[in-house]
N, C-alpha and C positions, 0 to 999 in steps of 0.2 A: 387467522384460520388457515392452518395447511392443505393442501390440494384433496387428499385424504375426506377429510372433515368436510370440506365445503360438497365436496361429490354428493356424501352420504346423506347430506341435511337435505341440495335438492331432490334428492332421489323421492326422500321421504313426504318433500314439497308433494313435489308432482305426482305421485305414487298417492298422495292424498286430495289432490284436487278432484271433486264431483265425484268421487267412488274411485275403488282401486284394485285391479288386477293383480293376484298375489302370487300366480304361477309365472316363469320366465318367459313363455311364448300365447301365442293365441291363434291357432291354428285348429277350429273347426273341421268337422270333417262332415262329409254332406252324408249321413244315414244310410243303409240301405231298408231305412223303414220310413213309413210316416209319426210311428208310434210316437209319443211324449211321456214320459212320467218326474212326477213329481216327490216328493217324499218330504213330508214336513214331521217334524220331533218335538212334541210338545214336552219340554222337559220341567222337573218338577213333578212329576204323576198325578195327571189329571184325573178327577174325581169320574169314573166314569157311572158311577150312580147315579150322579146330578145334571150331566152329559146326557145321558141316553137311562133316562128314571124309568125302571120294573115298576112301575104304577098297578101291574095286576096281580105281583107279586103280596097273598097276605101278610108279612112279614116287614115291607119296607117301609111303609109309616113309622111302625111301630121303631122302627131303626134309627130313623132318622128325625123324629123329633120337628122340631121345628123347621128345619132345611129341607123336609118331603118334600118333592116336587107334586104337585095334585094332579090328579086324575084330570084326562083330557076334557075340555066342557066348561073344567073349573074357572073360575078367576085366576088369571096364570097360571091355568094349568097345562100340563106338558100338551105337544104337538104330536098326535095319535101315529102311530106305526104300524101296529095291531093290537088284540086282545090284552098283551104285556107288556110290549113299552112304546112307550114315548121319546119324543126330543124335547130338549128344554126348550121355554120358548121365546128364547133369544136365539135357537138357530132354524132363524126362518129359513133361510136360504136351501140351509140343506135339508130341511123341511120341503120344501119346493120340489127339491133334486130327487127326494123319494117320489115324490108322487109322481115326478117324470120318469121315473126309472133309470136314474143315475148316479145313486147312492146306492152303496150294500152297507150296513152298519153289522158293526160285527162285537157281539158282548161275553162274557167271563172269558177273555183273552191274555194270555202272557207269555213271554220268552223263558225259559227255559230254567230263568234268574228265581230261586224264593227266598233271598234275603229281602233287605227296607233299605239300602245302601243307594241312596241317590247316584253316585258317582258308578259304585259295582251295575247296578238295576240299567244303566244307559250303557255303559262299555260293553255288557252282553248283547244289548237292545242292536247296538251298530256293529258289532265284529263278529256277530254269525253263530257262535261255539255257545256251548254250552255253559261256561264259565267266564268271569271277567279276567281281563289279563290273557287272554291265551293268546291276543292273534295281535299285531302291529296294523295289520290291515284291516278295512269292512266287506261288508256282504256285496255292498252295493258296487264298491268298485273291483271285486273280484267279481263277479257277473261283468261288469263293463269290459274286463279282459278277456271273458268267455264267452262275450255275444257273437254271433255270427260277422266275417269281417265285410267290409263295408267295401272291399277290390282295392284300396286303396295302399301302395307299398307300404305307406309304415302309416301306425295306428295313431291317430290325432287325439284331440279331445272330443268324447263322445259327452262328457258332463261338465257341469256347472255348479261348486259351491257358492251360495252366496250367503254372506254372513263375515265376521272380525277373525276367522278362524275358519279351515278345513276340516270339519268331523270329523271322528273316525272311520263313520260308515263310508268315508268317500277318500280313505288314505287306504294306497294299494300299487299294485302290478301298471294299472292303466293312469295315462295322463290323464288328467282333469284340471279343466280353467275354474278361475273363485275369481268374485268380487266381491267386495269389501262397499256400505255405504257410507256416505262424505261426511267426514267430519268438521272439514275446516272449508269454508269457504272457496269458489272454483280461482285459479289463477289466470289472471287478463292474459291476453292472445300476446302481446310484448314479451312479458315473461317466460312463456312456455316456447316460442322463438326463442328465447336468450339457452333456456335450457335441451331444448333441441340443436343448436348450435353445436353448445359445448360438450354434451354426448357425441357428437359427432362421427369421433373419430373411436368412440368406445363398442365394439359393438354389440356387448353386452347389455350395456346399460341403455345403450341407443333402440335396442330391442323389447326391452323391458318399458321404456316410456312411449312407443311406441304403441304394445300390448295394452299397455294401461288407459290410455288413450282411446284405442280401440274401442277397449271391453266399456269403458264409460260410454261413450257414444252410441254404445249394442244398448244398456243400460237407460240409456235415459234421451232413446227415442221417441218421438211424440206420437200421440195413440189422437189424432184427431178423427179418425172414422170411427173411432169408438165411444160408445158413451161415457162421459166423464162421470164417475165415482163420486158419494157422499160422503169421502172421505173422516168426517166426524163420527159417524155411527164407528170408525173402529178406533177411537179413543176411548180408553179406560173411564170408569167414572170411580169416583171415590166412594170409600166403603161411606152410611151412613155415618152422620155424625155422632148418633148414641154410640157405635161402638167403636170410638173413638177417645183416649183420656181426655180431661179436661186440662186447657194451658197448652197446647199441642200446635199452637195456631201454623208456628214457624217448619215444623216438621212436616205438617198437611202441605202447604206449602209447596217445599222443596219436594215431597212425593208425589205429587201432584205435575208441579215439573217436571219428573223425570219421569211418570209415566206417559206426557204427550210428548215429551222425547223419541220415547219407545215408541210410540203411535207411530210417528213420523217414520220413523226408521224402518216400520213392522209395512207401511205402503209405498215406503221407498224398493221394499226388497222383493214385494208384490207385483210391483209393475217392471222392477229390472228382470226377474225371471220370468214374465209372460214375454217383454220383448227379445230375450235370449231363444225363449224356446219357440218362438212364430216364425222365426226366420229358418229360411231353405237351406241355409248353409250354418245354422245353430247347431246345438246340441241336442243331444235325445233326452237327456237327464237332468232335474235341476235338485236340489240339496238345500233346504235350510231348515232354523228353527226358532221355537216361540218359547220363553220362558215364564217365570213365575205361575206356575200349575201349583203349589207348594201349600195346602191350604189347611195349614193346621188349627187357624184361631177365624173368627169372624167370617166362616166361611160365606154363607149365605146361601137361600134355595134361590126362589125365584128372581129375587133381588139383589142385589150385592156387589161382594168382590168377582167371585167367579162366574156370575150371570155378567159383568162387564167381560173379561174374557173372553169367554163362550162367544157373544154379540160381535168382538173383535176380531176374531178367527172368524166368523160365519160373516160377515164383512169382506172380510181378506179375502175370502174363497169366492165369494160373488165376484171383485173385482179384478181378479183371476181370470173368471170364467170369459167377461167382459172384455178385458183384455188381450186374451189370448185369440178372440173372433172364433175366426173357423177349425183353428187349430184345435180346438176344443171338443171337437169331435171325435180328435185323433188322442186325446190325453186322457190319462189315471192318474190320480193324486190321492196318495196312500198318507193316514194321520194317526200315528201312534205315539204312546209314552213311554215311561220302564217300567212303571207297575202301575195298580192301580190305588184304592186309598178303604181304610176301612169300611166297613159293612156298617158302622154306631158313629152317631155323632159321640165327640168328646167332651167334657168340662168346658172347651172353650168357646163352643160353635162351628167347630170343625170338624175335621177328618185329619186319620196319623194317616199313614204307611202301611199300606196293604199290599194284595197281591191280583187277583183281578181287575180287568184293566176293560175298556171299550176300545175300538178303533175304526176307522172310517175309511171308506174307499170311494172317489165320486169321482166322475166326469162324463164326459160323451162317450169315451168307449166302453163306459163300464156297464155292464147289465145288472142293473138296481133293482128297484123297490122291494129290496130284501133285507129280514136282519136274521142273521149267522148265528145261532148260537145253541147251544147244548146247556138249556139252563139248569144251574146246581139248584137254584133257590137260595131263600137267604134265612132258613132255620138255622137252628142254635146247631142241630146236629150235620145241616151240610153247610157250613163255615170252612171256611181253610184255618185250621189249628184255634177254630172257636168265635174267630175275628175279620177274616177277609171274604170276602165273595172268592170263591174256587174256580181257577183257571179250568175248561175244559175246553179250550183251543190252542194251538201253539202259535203264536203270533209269526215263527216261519213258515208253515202253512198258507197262510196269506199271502207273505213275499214271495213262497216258492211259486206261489199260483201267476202272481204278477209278473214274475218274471219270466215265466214259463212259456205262457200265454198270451202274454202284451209286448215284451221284450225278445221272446224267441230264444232263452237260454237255454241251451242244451241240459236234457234231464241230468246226464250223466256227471256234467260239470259242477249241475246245483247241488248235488247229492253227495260230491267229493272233495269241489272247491269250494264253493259257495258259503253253503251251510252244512260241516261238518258234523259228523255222528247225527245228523238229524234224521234218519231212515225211519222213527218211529211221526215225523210230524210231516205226512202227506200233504203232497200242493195241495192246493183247493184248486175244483176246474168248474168252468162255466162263470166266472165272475166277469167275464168280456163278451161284448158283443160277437156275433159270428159275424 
């Protein structure tokens, strides 16, 4: 193996050992806020019918068929909001956070996107514009370059992706630190000596193992003043076995493993960005996200595939809260998808590709027990093109308001850099505490 090669593989070692730092340096920069935000992306388009069910809408029974979510009261029936909706009720939690007034739920929501284009429907969601393709960059990390500066000569990392990949929302102008969670097994203290040795004299790579290092040890600090987590409540459960083929044993199986994979990975990424963002000299920002929202076939109401979900994210979010201690008084954690999912179940027990969408705003700083929304209703004649619940908010609205108000970003910046041509979809104000 030539010098070359042998470099590149320990890079990859150690770069993999217990989580991995995928930016060059790691160089926090200490805020000139308390604030914290959060930003999670539930990609796939989350049903947000069944999410946050219009139970007083006359209309949505009838829609949905056997997936209804029932009226508050019921046996599984949703968890009361007011007069028209509900939370599904597997999200206790944030069930909870409403009644404390640390929820806003926000419903007929959308970016700006009205095609069903998985990939189009998210590239709008994270890059600001109007359209998919138009920007290299996101919203979030062009805000990060136009927040107020912090006194400091040159600008650090005010964020943190964490995740196998840097989103788009957080590729931009401003640095930004990412960790990666472990894939391979951590490497014994000998080793990682042999490989700090041999970097030595690189100081490149001597910098980057270093950072990696670091960001792990930020990452997978122990939370003993904290209450330890039920960790299982956010593992998947498998769909019923009726709607399951028969002969399938081995495929159940392997899906099944690779959903408590996901588990694992989903409370790994939970508690490395609560530890990221508790500390004084962290980041203000943190970026990641949950996938399989995707729910065309076997959807399920109260039961199912996407009531396991839902239960897992509302899991995630308690152990968040837990983690995070007092900082949590200082943070918003914003939960959106690209679109939403149709208004009818289908042939199969699911939901296609729609356009209204729900989304969720919670923490300590947020001023809750509210839900946002301009309802169309879900008649045949206020449908978006026959078949979707009808967007009547613009999901930058939201952002703009977040950012505005929690972050401190200059109107002038959000209105020109941020999120372009957006002049028709006004912040939202009041969603923060004073």
């Amino acid at each position: 193996m030539n010098r070359l090669n042998r470099r590149q593989f320990l890079t990859a070692s150690a770069l993999a050992a217990g989580g991995a730092l995928m930016t060059s340096r790691l160089a926090f920069a200490s805020a000139n806020t308390t604030s914290r935000f959060v930003f999670i992306i539930l990609r796939g388009a989350l049903d947000g019918l069944t999410a946050v069910p219009p139970y007083g809408d006359v209309d949505y029974a009838r829609l949905r068929g056997d997936i209804a979510i029932a009226a508050p009261g019921s046996a599984n029936g949703a968890i009361k909001l007011d007069n028209l909706f509900g939370l599904h009720s597997n999200l206790r939690f944030l069930g909870d956070s409403y009644t404390a007034r640390e929820l806003v739920v926000f419903h007929a929501v959308a970016s700006p996107y009205r095609e069903r284009s998985h990939f189009d429907g998210q590239d709008v969601l994270e890059n600001g514009f109007v359209r998919p393709h138009a920007s290299q960059s996101g919203w979030l990390n062009r805000a990060l370059a136009a927040a107020p500066s912090n006194g400091a000569t040159s600008r650090k990392e005010l964020g943190v992706a964490l995740g196998q990949n840097v989103p788009l929302v957080m590729r931009g102008p401003a640095s930004v630190a990412s960790w990666s969670p472990s894939k391979l097994a951590a490497l014994d203290e000998d080793t990682l000596d042999r490989i700090t040795d041999l970097y030595a004299r690189d100081p490149v790579l001597s910098k980057r193992l270093a950072d990696a290092l670091a960001a792990n040890a930020i990452a997978n600090e122990p939370a003993s003043d904290l209450a330890d987590s039920d960790d299982s409540s956010m593992t998947p459960q498998m769909a019923p076995a009726a709607d399951v083929p028969a002969g399938s044993s081995q495929v159940l199986a392997k899906r099944e493993q690779g959903k408590a994979a996901a588990s694992a990975r989903y409370v790994e990424v939970i508690r490395a960005t609560a530890n990221f963002l508790r500390r004084d000299d962290g980041p203000q920002i943190a970026v990641f996200d949950a996938t399989g929202w995707d729910t065309h076939a076997n959807e399920g109401g109260a039961q199912g595939q996407l009531a396991a979900r839902l239960g897992a994210l509302d899991a995630g979010l308690r152990t968040l809260k837990e983690q995070l201690g007092d900082t949590w008084q200082n943070t918003a954690v914003l939960i959106a998808t690209e679109f939403g999912r149709t208004a009818a179940i289908n042939g199969t027990r699911g939901t296609d590709h729609g356009t209204g969408a729900a989304a969720f705003l919670i923490g300590g700083a947020v001023q809750g027990g509210r839900v946002i929304s301009d309802w169309p209703g879900l008649s045949a004649s206020s449908l978006y093109e026959g078949r979707d619940l009808k967007p009547t908010l613009d999901t930058r609205s939201i952002m703009k308001g977040v950012l505005a108000d929690h972050l401190r970003v200059p109107t002038a910046a959000l209105e020109k850099e941020v999120f372009p041509d957006s002049a028709r979809a006004k912040a939202l104000s009041g969603l923060f505490r004073a």
